[in-house]
C-alpha positions in Angstrom: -4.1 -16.5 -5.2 -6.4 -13.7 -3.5 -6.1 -10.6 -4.9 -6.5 -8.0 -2.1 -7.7 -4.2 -3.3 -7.4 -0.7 -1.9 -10.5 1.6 -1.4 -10.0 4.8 -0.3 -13.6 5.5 -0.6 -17.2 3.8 -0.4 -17.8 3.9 -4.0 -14.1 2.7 -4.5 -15.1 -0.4 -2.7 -17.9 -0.9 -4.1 -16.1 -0.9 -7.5 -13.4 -3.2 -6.6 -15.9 -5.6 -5.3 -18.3 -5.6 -8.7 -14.7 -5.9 -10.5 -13.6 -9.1 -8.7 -11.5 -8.3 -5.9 -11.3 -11.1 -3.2 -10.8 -8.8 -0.4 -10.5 -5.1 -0.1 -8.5 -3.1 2.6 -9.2 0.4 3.6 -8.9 2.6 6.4 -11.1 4.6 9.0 -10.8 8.7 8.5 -8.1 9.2 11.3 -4.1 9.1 11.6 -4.8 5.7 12.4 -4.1 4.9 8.8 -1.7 5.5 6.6 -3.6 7.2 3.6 -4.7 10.1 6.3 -5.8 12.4 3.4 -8.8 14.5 3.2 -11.9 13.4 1.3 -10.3 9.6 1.7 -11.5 6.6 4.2 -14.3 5.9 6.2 -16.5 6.7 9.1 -17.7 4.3 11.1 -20.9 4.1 9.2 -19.6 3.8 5.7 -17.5 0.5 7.0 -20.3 -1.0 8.5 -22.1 -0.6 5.3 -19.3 -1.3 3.3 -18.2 -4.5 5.0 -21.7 -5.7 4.4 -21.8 -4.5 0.3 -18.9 -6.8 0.2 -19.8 -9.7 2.9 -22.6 -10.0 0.5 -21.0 -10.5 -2.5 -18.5 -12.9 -1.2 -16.1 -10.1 -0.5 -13.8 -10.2 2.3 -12.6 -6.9 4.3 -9.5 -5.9 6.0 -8.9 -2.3 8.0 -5.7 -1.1 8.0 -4.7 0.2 11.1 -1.0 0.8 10.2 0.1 4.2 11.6 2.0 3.9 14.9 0.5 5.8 18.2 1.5 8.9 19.2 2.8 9.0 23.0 -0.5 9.9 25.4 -3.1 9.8 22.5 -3.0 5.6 21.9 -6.5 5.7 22.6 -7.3 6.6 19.0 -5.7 3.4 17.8 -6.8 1.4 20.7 -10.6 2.7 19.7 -9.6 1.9 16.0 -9.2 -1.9 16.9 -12.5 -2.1 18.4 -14.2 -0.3 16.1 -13.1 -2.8 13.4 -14.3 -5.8 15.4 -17.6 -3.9 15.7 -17.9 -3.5 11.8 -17.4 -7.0 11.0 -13.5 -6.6 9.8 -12.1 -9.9 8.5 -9.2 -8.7 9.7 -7.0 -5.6 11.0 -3.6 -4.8 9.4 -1.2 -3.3 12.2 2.3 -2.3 12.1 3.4 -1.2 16.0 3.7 -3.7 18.9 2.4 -2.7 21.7 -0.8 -2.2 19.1 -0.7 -6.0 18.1 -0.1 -6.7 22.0 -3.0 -4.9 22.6 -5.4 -6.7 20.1 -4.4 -10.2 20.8 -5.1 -9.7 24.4 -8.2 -7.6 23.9 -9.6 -8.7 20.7 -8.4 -12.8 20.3 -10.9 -13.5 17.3 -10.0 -10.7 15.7 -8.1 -12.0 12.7 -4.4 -10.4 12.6 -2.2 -9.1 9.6 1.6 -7.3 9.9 1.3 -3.9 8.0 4.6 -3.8 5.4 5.5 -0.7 7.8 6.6 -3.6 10.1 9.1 -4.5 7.3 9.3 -7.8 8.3 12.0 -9.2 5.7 12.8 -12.7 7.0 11.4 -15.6 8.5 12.6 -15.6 11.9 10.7 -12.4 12.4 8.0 -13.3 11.2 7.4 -16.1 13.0 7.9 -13.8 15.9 5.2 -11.5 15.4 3.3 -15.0 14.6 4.3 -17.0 18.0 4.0 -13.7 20.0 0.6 -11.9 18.5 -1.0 -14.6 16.6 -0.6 -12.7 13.5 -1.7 -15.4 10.6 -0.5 -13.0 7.4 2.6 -10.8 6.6 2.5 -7.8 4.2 6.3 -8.3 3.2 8.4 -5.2 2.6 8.9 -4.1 -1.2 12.9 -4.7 -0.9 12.8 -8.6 -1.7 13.1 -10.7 -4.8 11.5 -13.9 -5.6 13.9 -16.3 -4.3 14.1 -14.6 -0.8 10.3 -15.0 -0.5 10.6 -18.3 -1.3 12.9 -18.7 1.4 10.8 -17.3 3.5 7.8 -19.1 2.8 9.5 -22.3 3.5 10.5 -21.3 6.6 7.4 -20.0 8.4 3.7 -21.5 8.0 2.3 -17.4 7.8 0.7 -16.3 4.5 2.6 -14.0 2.6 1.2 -11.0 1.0 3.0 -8.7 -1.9 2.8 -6.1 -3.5 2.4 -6.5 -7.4 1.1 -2.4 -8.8 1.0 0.8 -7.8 3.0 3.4 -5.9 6.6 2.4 -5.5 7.8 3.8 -1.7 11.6 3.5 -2.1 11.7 4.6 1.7 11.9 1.8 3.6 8.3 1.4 3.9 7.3 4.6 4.5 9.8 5.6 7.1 10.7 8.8 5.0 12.5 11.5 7.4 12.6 13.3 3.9 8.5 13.8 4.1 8.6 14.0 7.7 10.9 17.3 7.6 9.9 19.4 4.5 6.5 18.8 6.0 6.6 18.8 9.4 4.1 15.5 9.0 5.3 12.1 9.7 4.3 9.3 7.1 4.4 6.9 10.0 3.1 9.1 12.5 0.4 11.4 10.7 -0.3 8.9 8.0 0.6 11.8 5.3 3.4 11.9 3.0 3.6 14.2 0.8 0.2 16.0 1.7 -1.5 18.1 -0.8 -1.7 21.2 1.9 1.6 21.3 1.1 1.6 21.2 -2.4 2.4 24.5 -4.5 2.7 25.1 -8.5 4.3 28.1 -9.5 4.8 29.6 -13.1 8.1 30.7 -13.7 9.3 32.1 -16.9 7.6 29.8 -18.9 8.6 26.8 -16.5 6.3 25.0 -14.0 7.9 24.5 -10.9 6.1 22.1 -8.2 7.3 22.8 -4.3 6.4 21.1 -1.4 6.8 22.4 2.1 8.4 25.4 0.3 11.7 23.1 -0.9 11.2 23.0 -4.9 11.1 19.5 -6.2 10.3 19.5 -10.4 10.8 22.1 -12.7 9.4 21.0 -16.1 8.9 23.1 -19.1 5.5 24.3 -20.4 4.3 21.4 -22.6 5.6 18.8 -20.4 3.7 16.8 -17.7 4.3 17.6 -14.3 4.5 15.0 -11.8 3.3 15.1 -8.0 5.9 16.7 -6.1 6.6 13.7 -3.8 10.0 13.8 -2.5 11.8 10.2 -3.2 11.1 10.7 -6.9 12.1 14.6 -7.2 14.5 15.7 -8.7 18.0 16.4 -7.2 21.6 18.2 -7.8 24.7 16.3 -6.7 27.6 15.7 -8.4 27.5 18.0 -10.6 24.6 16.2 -11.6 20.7 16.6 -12.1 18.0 13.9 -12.0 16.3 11.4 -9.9 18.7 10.5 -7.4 16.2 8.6 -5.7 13.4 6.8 -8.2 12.1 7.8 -10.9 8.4 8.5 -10.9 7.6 4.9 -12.2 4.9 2.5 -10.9 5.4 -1.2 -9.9 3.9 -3.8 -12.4 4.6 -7.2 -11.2 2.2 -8.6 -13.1 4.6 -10.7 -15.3 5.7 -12.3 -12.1 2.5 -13.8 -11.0 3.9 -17.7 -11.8 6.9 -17.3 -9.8 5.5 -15.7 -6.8 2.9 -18.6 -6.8 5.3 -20.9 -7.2 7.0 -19.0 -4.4 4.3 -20.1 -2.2 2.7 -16.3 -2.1 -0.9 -16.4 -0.4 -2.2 -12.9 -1.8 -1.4 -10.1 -4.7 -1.8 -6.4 -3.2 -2.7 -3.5 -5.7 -1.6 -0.6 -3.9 -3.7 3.1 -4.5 -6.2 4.1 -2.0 -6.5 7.4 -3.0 -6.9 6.4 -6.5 -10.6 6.8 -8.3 -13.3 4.3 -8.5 -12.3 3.8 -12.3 -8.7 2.6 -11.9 -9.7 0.5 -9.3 -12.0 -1.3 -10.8 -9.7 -1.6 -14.2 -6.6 -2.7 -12.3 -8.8 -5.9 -10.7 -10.2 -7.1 -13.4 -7.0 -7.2 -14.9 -5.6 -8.5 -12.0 -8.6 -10.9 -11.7 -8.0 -11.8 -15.4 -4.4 -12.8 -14.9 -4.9 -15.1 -11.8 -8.5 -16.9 -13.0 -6.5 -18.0 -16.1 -3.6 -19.2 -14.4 -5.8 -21.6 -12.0 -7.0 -22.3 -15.3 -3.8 -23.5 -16.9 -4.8 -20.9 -19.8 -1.7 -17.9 -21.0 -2.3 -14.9 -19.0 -3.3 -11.8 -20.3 -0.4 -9.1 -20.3 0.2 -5.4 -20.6 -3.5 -4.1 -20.3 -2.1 -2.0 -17.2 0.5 0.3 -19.0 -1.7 3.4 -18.8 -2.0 3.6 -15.5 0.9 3.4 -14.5 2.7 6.5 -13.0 4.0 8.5 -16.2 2.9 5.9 -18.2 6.6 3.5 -17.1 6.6 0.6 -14.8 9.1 -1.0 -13.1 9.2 -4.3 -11.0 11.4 -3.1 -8.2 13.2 -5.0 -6.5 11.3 -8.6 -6.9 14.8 -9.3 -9.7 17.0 -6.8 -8.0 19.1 -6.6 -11.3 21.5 -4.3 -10.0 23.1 -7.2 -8.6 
């Protein structure tokens, strides 16, 4: 199976590339993207030259273009498509229709992926967005267990592509109205969620709080760690209760799962973290890399290298068992 790697940076791709990543995605520096952050993606230069850094080592590159226009500025994504073309893009991931419409008529040999923003969760969808935009790979939403993607894959002839680590959006793919209104910055829209302008750590007798957009999200005491003040994994009061009402601030480590979703007919593995450093990328392939060489192999996989960086050191596989059922 390919394992496909974020960059959020040049030297991030080159990283992931030396580690033995298949195929890295990334994104230009614009909302067109949905890691919009500052000090993250690419100009138009740095893809060029990092398309070919991985072209030449046998290193495949996709540009996610998964943000969905804004009313009377679709020029920016329009100029996106091309501009991957230009760069030598193996392929563009997109999320909003009239943007896929708008690259299979304009752009026909540019290859075409479905962003999980699409959340595409069954087969005859998917073979919608394949029939109607040529789209030859879906990203498939984090909400599904094994089975079901086995069901889907033998229902549709796209490639499936899952996620296996990393962040875990429990927003229905990043459609967070929660972000959206402490913020005033749309995750779908603006490509932020959660920005760090809007990020604010106050002592308060002898407590760390953590606010964002002004609405307070973690208090934690003095000598305890103090997670990123994203909003699905803050804490809450309902109930008379206290806690994570949402998630708690886990990452997702399918990594155990790696027979089954082959067996479930799953084309690619997707490490999620673009605005993670060059070091964690790199460590997470080779694990990664590790795990899938020795299963083509017929050899045991190797298994819990990745606990450490993990979010607060706990991992979770989401919903691929769903064992709240």
């Amino acid at each position: 199976m390919e394992i496909v790697c974020p960059a959020g940076t040049p030297a991030a791709l080159r990283a992931a590339v030396k580690a033995g990543a298949h195929t890295v995605y990334c994104g230009f520096n614009d909302e067109t993207n949905a890691r919009n952050f500052p000090g993250l993606n690419f100009d138009r230069a740095e893809m060029r030259a990092g398309i070919s850094f991985a072209h030449g080592h046998g290193s495949k590159v996709l540009i996610a273009i998964n943000t969905f226009p804004q009313a009377g500025n679709e020029g920016i994504w329009k100029q996106a498509v091309a501009d991957a073309e230009i760069c030598g893009a193996d392929a563009v991931i997109l999320a909003d229709l009239g943007l896929l419409d708008y690259a299979a008529r304009h752009h026909p040999k540019l290859r075409r992926h479905l962003s999980v923003q699409a959340a595409a969760a069954n087969a005859d969808v998917i073979n919608f967005y394949a029939e109607t935009f040529g789209v030859k790979r879906v990203v498939l939403p984090r909400v599904l267990s094994v089975p079901e993607i086995a069901a889907i894959n033998s229902e549709t002839d796209v490639e499936t592509e899952v996620f296996v680590f990393g962040g875990l959006c429990v927003m229905a793919e990043g459609r967070c109205s929660l972000s959206s209104y402490a913020t005033g910055l749309s995750p779908n829209m603006n490509g932020v969620c959660s920005p760090a302008s809007h990020v604010q750590y106050q002592e308060e007798q002898g407590a760390l709080n953590a606010r964002l957009g002004g609405y307070l999200i973690h208090r934690v005491e003095r000598d305890e760690p103090a997670p990123y003040p994203t909003l699905c994994k803050g804490c809450f009061s309902a109930d008379e209760k206290t806690g994570h009402l949402f998630e708690d601030p886990v990452s997702l480590n399918a990594e155990r799962l790696i027979p089954q979703l082959q067996k479930a007919g799953v084309t690619a593995l997707k490490i999620e973290g673009r605005q993670r450093s060059k070091s964690y990328v790199a460590q997470v392939v080779r694990n990664f890399r590790a795990a899938v060489d020795a299963l083509e192999s017929g050899q045991p996989m190797p298994e819990g290298m990745l606990a450490r960086l993990s979010e607060g050191q706990a991992m979770t596989t989401g919903a691929y068992k769903k064992t709240w059922r």
